[in-house]
BAFI-3210 file (N, C-alpha, C; in Angstrom, 3 decimals, decimal comma, padded with zeros to 6 digits):
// residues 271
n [1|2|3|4|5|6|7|8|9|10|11|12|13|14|15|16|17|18|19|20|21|22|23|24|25|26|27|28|29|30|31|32|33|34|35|36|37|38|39|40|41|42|43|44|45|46|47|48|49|50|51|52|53|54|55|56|57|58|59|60|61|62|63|64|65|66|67|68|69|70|71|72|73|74|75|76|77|78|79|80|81|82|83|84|85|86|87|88|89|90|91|92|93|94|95|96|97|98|99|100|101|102|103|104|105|106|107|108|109|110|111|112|113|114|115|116|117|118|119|120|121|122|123|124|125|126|127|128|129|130|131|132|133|134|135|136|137|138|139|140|141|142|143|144|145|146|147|148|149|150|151|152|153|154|155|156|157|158|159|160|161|162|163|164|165|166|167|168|169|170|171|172|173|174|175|176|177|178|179|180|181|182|183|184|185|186|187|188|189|190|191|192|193|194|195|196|197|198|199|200|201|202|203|204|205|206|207|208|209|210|211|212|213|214|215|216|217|218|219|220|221|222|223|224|225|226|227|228|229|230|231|232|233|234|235|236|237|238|239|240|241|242|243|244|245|246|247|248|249|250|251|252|253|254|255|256|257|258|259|260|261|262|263|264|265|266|267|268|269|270|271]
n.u [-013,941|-010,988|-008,861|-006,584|-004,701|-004,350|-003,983|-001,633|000,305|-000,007|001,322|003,980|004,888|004,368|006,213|005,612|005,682|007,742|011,606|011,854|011,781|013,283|016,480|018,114|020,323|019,374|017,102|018,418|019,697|017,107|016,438|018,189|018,298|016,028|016,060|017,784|016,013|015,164|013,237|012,151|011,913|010,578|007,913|005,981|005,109|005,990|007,862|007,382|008,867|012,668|014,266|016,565|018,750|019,201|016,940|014,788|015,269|014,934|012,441|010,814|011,777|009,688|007,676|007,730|009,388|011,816|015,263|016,734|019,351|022,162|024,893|023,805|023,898|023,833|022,125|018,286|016,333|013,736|009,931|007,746|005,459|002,935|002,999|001,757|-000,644|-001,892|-001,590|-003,481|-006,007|-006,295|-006,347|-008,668|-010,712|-011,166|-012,089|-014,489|-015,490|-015,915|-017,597|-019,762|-020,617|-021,062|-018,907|-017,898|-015,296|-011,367|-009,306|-005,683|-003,032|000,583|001,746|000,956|001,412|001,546|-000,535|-003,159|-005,464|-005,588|-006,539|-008,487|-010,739|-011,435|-012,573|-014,929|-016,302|-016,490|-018,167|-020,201|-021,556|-022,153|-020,704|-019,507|-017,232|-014,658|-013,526|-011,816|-010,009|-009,783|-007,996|-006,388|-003,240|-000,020|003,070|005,955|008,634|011,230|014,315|014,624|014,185|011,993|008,935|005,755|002,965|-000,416|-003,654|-005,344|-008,007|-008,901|-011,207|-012,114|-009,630|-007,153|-004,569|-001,120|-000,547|001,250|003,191|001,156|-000,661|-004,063|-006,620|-008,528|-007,529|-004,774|-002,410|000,147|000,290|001,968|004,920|005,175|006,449|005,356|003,683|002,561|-000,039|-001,890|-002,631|-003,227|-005,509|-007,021|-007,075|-008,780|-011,123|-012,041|-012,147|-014,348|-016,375|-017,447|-018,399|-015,258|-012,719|-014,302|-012,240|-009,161|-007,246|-004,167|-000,859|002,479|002,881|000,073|-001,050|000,811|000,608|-001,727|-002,508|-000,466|-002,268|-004,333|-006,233|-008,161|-005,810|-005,147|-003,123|-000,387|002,583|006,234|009,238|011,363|010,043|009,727|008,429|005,488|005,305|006,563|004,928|002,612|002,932|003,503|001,146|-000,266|-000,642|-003,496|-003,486|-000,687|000,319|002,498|004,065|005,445|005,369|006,142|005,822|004,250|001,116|-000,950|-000,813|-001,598|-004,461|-005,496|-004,846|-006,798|-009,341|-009,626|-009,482|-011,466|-013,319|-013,242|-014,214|-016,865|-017,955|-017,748|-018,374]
n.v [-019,227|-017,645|-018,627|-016,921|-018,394|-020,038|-018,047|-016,790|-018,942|-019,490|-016,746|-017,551|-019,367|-018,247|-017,182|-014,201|-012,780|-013,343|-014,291|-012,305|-012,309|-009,907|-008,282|-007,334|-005,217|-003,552|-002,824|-000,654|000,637|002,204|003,363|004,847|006,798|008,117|009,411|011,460|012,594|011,771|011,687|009,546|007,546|009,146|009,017|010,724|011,491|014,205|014,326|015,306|015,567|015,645|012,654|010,879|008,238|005,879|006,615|005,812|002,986|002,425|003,022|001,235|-001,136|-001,282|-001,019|-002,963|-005,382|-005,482|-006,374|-004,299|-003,456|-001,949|-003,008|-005,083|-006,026|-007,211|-009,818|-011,615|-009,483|-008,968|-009,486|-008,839|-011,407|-010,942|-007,972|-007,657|-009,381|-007,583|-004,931|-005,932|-006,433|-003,924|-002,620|-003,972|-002,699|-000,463|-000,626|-002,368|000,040|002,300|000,718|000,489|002,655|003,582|005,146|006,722|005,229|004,888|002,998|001,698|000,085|000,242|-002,272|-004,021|-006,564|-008,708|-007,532|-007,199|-008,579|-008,708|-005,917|-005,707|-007,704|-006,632|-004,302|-005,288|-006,117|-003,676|-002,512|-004,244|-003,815|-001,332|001,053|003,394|002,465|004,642|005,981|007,507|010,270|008,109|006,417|008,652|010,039|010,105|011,227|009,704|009,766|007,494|004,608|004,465|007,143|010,084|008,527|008,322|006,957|005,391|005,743|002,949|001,047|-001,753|-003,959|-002,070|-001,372|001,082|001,201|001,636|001,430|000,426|003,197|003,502|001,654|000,376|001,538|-000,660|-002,570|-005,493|-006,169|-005,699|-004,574|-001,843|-001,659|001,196|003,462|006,140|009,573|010,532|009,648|009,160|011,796|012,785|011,386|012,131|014,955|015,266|013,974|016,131|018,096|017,480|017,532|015,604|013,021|012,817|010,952|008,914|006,868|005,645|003,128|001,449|001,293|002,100|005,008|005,740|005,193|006,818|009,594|010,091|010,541|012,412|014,486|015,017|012,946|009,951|006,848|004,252|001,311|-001,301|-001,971|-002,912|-003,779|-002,553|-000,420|002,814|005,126|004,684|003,946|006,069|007,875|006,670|006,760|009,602|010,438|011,084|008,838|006,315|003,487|000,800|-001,850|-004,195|-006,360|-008,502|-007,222|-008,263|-011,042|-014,142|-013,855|-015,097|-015,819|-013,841|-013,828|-015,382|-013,222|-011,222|-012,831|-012,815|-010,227|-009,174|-011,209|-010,608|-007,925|-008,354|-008,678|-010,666|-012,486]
n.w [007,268|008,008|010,831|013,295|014,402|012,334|010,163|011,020|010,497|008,241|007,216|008,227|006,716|003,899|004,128|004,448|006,516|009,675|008,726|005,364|002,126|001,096|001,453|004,335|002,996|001,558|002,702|004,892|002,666|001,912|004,365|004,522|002,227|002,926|004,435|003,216|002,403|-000,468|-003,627|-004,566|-002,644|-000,491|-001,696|-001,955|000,728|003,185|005,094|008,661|010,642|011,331|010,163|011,050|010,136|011,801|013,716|012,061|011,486|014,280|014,293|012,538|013,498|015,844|014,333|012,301|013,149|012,477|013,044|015,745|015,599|014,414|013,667|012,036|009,098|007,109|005,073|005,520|005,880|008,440|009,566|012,286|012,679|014,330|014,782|012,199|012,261|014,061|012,543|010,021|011,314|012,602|009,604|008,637|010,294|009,783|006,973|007,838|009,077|006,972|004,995|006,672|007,092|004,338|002,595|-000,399|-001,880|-002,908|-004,845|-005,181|-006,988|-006,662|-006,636|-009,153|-010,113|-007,708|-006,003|-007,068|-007,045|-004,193|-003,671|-005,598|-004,664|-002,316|-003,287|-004,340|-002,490|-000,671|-002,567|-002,973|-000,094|-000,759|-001,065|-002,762|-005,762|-006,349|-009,659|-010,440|-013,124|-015,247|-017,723|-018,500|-019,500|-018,284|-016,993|-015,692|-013,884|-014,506|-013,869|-016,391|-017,035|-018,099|-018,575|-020,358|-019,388|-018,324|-016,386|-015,609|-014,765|-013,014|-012,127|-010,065|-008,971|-009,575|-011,437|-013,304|-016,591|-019,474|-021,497|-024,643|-024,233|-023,947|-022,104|-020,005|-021,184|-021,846|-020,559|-018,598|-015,557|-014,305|-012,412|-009,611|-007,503|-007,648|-006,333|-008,291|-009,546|-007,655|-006,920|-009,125|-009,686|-007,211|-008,006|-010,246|-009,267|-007,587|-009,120|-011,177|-009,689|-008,461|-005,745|-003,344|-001,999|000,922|002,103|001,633|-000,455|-000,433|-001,464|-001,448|-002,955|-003,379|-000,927|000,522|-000,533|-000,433|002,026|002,577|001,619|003,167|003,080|004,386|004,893|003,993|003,900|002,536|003,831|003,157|005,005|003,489|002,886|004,096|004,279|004,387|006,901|008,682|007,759|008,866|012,125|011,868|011,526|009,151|007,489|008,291|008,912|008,552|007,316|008,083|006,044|003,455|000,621|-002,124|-002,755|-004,182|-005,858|-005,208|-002,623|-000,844|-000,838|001,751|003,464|002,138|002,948|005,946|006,320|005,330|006,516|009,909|009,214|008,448|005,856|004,509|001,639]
ca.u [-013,320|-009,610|-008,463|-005,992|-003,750|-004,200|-003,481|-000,250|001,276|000,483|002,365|005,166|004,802|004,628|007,538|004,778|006,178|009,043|011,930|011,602|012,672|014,217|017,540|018,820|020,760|018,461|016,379|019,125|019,671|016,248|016,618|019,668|017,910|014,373|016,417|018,523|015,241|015,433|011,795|011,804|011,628|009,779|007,132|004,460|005,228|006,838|007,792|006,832|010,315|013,465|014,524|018,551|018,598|019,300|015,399|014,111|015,655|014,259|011,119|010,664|012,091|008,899|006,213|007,600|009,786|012,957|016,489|016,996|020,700|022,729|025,346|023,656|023,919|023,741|021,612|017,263|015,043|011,815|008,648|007,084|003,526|001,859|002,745|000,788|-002,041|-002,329|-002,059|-004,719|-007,105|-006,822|-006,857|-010,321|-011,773|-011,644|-012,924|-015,669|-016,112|-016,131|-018,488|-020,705|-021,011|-021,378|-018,182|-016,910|-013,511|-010,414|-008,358|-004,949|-001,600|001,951|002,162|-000,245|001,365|001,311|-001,432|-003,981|-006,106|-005,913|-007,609|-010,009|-011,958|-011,395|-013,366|-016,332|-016,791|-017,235|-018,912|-021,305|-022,312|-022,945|-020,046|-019,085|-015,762|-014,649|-012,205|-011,385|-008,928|-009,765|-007,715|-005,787|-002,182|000,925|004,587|006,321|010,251|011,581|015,396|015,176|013,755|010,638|007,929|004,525|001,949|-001,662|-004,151|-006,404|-008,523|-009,382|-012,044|-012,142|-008,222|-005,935|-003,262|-000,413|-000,656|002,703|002,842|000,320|-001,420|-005,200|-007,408|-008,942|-006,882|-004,852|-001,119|000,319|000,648|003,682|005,178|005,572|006,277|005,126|002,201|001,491|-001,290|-003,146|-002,618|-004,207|-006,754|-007,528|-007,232|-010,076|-012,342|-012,439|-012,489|-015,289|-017,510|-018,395|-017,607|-014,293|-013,106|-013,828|-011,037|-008,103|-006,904|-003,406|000,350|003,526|002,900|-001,140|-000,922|001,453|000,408|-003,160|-002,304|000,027|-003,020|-005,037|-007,528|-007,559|-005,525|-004,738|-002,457|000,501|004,292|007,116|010,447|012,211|009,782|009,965|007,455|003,780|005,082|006,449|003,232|001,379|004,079|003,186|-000,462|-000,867|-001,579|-004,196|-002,731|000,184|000,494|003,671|004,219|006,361|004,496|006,732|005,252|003,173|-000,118|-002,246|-000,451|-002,186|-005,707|-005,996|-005,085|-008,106|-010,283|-009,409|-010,224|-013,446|-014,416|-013,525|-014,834|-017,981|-017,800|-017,703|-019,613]
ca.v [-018,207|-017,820|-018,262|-016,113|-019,047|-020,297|-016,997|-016,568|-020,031|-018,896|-015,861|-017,861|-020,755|-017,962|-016,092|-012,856|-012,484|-013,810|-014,107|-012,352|-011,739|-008,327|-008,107|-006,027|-004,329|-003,056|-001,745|000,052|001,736|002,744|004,646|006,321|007,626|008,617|010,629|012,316|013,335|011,155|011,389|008,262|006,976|009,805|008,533|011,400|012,050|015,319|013,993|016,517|015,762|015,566|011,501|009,965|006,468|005,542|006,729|005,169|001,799|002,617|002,942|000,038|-002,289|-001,038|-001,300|-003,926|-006,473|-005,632|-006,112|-002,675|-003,814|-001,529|-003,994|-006,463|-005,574|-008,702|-010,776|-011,219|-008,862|-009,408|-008,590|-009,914|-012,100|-010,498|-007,245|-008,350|-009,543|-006,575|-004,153|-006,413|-005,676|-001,980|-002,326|-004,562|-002,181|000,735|-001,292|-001,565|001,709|002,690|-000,089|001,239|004,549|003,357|005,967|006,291|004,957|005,141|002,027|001,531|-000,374|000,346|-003,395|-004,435|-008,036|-008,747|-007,142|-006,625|-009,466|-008,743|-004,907|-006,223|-008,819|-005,767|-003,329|-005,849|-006,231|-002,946|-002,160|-005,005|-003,380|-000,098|002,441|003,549|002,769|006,115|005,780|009,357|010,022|006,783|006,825|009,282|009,800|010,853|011,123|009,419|009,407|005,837|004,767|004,827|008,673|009,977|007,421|008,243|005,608|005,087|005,046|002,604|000,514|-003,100|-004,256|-000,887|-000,671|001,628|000,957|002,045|000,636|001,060|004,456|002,916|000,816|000,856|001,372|-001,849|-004,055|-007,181|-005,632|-006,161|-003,272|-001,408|-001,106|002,183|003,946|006,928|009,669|011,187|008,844|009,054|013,092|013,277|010,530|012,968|016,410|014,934|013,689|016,843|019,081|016,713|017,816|013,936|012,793|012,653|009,137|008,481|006,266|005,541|001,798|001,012|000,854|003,165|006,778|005,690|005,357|008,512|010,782|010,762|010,784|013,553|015,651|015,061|011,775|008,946|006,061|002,173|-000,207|-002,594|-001,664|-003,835|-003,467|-001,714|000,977|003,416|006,304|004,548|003,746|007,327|008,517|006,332|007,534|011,311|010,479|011,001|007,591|005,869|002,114|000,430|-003,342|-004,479|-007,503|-008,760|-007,182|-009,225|-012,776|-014,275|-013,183|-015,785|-015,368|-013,037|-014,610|-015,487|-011,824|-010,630|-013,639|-013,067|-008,399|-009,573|-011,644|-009,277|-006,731|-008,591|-008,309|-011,912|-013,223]
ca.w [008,107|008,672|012,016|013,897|014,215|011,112|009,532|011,199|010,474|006,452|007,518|007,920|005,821|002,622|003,831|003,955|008,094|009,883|007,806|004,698|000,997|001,233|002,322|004,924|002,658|000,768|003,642|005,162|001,820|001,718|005,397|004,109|001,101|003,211|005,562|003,034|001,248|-001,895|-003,803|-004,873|-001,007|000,601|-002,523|-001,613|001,981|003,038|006,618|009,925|011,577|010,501|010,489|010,694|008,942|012,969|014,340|010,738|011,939|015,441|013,876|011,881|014,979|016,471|013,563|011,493|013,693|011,718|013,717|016,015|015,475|013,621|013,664|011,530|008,039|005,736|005,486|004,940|007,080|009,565|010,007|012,859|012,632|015,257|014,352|010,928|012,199|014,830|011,210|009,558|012,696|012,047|008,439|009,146|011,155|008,794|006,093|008,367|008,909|005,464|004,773|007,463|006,466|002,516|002,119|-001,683|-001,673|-003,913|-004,677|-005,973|-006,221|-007,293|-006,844|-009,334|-010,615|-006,796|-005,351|-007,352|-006,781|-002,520|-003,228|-006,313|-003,927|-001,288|-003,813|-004,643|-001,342|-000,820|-003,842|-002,555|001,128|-000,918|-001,304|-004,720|-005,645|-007,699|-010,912|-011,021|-014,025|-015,880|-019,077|-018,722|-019,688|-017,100|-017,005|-014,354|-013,867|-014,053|-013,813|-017,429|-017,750|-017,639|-019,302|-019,984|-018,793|-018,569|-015,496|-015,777|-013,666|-013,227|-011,044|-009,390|-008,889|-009,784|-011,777|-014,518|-017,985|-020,243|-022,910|-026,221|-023,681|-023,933|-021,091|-020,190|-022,315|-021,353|-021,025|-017,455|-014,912|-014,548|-010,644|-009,469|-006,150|-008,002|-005,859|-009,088|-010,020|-006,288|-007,048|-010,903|-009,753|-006,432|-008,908|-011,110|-008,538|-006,816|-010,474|-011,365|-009,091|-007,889|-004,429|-002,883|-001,345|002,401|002,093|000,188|000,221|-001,335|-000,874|-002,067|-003,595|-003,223|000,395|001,308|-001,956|-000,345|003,393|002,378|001,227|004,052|003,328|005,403|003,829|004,626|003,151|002,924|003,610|003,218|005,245|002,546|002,675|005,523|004,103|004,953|008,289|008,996|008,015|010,478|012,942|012,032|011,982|008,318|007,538|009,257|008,906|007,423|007,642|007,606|005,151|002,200|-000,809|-003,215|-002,712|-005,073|-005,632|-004,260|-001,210|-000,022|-000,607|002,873|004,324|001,849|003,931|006,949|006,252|005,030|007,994|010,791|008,716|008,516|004,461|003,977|000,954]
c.u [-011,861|-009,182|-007,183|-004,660|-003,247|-003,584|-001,345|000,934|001,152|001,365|004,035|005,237|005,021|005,766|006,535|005,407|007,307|010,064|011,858|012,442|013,578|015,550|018,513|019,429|020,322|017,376|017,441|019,608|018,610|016,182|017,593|018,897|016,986|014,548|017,256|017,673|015,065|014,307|011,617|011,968|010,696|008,193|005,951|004,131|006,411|006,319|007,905|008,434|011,391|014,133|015,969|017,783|018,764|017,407|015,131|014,138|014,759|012,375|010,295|010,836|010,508|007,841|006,207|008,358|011,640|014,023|016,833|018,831|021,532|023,645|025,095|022,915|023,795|022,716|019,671|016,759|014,194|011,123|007,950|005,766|002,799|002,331|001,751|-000,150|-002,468|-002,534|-003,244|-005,998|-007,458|-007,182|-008,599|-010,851|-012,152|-012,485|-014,351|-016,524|-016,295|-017,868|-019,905|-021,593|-021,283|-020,026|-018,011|-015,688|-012,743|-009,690|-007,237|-003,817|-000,836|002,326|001,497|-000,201|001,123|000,092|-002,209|-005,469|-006,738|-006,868|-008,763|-010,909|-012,398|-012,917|-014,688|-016,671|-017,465|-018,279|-020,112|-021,827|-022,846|-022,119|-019,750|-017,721|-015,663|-013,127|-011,884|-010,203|-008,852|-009,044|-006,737|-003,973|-001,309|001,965|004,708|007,624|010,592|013,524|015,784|015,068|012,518|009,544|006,597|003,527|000,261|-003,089|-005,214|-006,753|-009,241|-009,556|-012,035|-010,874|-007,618|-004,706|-002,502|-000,285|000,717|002,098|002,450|-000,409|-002,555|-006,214|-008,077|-008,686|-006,212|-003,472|-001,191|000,483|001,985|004,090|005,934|005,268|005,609|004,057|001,651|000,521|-002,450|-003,438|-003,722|-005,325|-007,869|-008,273|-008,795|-011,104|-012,944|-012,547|-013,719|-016,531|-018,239|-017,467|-015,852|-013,972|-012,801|-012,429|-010,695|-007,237|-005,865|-002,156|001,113|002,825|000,734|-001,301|-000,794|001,248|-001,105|-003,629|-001,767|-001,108|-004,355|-006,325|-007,376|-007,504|-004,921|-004,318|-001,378|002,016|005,159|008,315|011,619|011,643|009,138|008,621|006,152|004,314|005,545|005,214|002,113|001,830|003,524|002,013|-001,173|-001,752|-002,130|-003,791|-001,914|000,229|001,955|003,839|004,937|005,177|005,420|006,540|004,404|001,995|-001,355|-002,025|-001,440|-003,381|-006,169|-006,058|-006,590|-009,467|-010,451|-010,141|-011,583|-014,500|-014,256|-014,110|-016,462|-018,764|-017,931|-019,136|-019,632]
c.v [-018,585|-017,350|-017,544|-016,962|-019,653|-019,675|-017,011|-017,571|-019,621|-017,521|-016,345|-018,366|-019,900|-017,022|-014,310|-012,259|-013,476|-013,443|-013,447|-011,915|-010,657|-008,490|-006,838|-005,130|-003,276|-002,311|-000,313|001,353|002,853|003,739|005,674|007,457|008,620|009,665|011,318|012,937|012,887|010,989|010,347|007,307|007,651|009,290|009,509|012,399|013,044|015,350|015,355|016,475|015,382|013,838|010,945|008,517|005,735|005,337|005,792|003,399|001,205|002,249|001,588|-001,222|-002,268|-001,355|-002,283|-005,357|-006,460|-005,623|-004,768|-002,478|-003,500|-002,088|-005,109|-005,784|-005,815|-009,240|-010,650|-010,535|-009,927|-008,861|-010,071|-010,396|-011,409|-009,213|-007,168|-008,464|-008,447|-005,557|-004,748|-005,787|-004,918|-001,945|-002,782|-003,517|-000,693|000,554|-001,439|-000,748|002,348|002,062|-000,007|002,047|004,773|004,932|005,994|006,532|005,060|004,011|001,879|000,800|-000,199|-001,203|-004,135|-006,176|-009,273|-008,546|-006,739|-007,586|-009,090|-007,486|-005,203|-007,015|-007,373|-004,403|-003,979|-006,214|-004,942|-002,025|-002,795|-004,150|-001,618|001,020|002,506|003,548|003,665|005,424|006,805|009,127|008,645|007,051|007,775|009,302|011,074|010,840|011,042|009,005|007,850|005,814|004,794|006,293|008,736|009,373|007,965|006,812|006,442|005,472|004,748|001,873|-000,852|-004,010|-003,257|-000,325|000,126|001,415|001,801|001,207|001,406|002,026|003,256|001,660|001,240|000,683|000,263|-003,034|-004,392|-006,713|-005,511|-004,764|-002,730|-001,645|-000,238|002,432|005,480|007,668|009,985|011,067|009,233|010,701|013,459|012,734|012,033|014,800|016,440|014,716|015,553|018,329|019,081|017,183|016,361|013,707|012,780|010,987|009,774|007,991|005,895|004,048|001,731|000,555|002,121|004,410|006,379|005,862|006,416|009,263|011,063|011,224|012,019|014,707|015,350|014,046|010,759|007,746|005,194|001,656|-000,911|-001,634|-002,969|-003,131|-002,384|-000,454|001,883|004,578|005,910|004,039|005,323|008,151|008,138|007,334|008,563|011,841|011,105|010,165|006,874|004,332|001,342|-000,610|-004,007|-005,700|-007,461|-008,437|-007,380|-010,541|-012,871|-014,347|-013,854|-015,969|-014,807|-012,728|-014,656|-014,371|-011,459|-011,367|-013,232|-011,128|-008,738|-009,959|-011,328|-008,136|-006,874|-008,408|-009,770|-012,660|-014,669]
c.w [008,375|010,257|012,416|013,862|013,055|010,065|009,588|010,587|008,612|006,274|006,961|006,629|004,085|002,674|003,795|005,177|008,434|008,536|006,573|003,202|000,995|001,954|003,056|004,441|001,983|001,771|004,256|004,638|001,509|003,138|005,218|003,214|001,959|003,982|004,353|001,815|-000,266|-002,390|-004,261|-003,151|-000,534|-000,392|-002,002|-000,110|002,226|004,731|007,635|010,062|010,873|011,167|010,054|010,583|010,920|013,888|013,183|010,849|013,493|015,035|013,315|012,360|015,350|015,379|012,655|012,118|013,294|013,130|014,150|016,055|014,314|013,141|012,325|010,015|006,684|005,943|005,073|006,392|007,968|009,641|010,947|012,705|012,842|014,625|012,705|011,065|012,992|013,356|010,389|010,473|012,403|010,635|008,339|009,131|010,476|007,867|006,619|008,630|007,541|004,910|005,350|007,165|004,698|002,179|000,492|-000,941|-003,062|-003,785|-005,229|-005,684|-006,955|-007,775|-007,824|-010,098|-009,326|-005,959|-005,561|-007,321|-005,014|-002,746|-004,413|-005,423|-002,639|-001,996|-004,692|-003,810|-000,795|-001,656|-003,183|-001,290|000,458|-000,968|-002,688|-004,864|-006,839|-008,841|-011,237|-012,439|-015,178|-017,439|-019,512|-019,035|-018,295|-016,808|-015,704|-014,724|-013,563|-014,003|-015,252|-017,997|-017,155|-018,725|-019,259|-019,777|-019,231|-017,526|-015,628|-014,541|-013,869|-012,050|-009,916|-008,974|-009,427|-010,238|-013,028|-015,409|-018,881|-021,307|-024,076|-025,324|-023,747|-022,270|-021,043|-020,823|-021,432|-020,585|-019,018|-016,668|-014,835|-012,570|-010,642|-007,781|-006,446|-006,798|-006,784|-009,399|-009,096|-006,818|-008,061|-010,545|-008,408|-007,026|-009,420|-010,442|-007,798|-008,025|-011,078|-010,810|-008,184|-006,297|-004,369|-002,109|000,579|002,967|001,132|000,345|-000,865|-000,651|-001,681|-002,500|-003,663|-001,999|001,048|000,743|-000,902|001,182|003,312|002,067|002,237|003,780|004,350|004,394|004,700|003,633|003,662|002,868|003,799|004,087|004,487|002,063|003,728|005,627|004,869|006,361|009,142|008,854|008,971|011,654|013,132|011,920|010,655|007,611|008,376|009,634|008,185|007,664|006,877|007,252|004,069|001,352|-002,330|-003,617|-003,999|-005,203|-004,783|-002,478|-000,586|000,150|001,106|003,617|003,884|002,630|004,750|007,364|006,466|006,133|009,164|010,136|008,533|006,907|003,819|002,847|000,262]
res [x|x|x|x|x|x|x|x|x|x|x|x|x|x|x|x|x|x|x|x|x|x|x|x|x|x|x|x|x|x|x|x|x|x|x|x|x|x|x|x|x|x|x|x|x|x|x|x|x|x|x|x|x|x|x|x|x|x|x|x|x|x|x|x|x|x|x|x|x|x|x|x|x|x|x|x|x|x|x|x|x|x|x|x|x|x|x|x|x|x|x|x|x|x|x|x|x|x|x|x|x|x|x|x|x|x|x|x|x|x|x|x|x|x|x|x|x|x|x|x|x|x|x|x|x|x|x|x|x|x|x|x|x|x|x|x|x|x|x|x|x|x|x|x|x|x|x|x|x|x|x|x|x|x|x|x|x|x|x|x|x|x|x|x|x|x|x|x|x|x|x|x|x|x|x|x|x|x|x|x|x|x|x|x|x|x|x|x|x|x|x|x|x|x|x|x|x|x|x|x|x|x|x|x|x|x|x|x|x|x|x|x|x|x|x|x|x|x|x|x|x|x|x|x|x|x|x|x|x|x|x|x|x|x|x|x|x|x|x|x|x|x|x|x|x|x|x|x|x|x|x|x|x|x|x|x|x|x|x|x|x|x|x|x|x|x|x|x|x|x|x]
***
């Protein structure tokens, strides 16, 4: 079992809270963009109110720890601990509930050289208490705008995740994920499930354009935001998304081993 204190001091210690990679400038840019409507920021979400890069800052003081100090413009971000482990909590406790209720769920990540390890143990866990994790769309092909154009990709799935595989990639083969903020994927994967005729997901567990693509269409959805991305916490905010946990999702992958511990055993998932 990971303890509470224990947790936090790996917080620091991997750079996932306090301090972190991202640098202010780069967040800042990302509130400029989110307020001036840029789809590659709003990634899915088509915000209630109208937000200045000023509230967006405001905001993110409040749910992620960041500097409310317009002023301070250089330099690496914050996310505080405790706000971290308070977002774990909630993320927990859904997982719970899901787990409860044997929901089918939907899993996916933009991040997937990062974070695909934290929702695979997440989706044989619940696989194990009895929900079905769905693969809607498995295989399919899907154009998604990149800064080089628009690219077709892949979506495949590995260990019940969700991910993008590069154009001539084979489903289930070896070939590394792509990272995308894209929603199209949560969208085609959601289209199919519900064309299909087979359940719908209870819940939707991810990060970027998985997160706000499926909150945006009315499911209930949990995952990870980083500082530099403003959308899954405006959606908590506007009560689309149900929980965002604010953490560095750039670390290296085993990092974030102990968060998946720590879900598990408030969640009561622990095997």
């Amino acid at each position: 079992m990971v303890s509470v204190g224990a947790l936090r001091a790996h917080l620091l210690a991997a750079r996932l809270a306090g301090p972190v990679g991202t640098p202010r400038e780069e967040s800042l840019r990302s509130y400029r963009l989110f307020a001036e409507g840029d789809q590659r920021f709003l990634i899915g979400l088509d915000p209630k109110g109208s937000w200045t890069p000023g509230e967006l800052l405001g905001l993110m003081a409040d749910r992620c720890g960041v500097s409310p100090d317009p002023g301070y413009r250089s330099g690496p971000d914050e996310i505080d601990p405790d706000l971290t482990l308070a977002g774990l909590d909630a993320f927990a406790d859904r997982i719970a509930t899901a787990a409860r209720d044997r929901a089918p769920v939907l899993l996916g990540t933009g991040h997937p050289e990062r974070l695909l390890g934290f929702y695979a143990v997440l989706a044989g866990a619940l696989s194990a208490a009895g929900c079905r994790v769905l693969t809607p769309a498995y295989g399919r092909s899907i154009d998604i705008s990149t800064r080089f154009g628009l690219r077709t990709h892949l979506l495949d799935y590995v260990h019940g995740v969700a991910v993008l595989r590069p154009q001539g990639a084979e489903a289930g083969g070896g070939e590394a994920g792509v990272h995308s903020h894209s929603p199209l994927p949560v969208r085609m994967a959601l289209a199919a499930a519900a064309a299909g005729g087979g359940p719908l997901p209870g819940l939707v567990v991810g990060d970027h354009g998985w997160v706000c693509g499926a909150g945006q269409l009315g499911y209930e959805a949990i995952g990870l935001g980083d500082v530099n991305d403003p959308a899954p916490f405006v959606g908590e905010a506007e009560g689309r998304v149900a929980v965002t946990v604010p953490v560095d999702d750039a670390a290296r992958s085993d990092y974030y081993g102990p968060l998946t511990r720590y879900v598990l055993d408030r969640a009561h998932l622990s095997r």
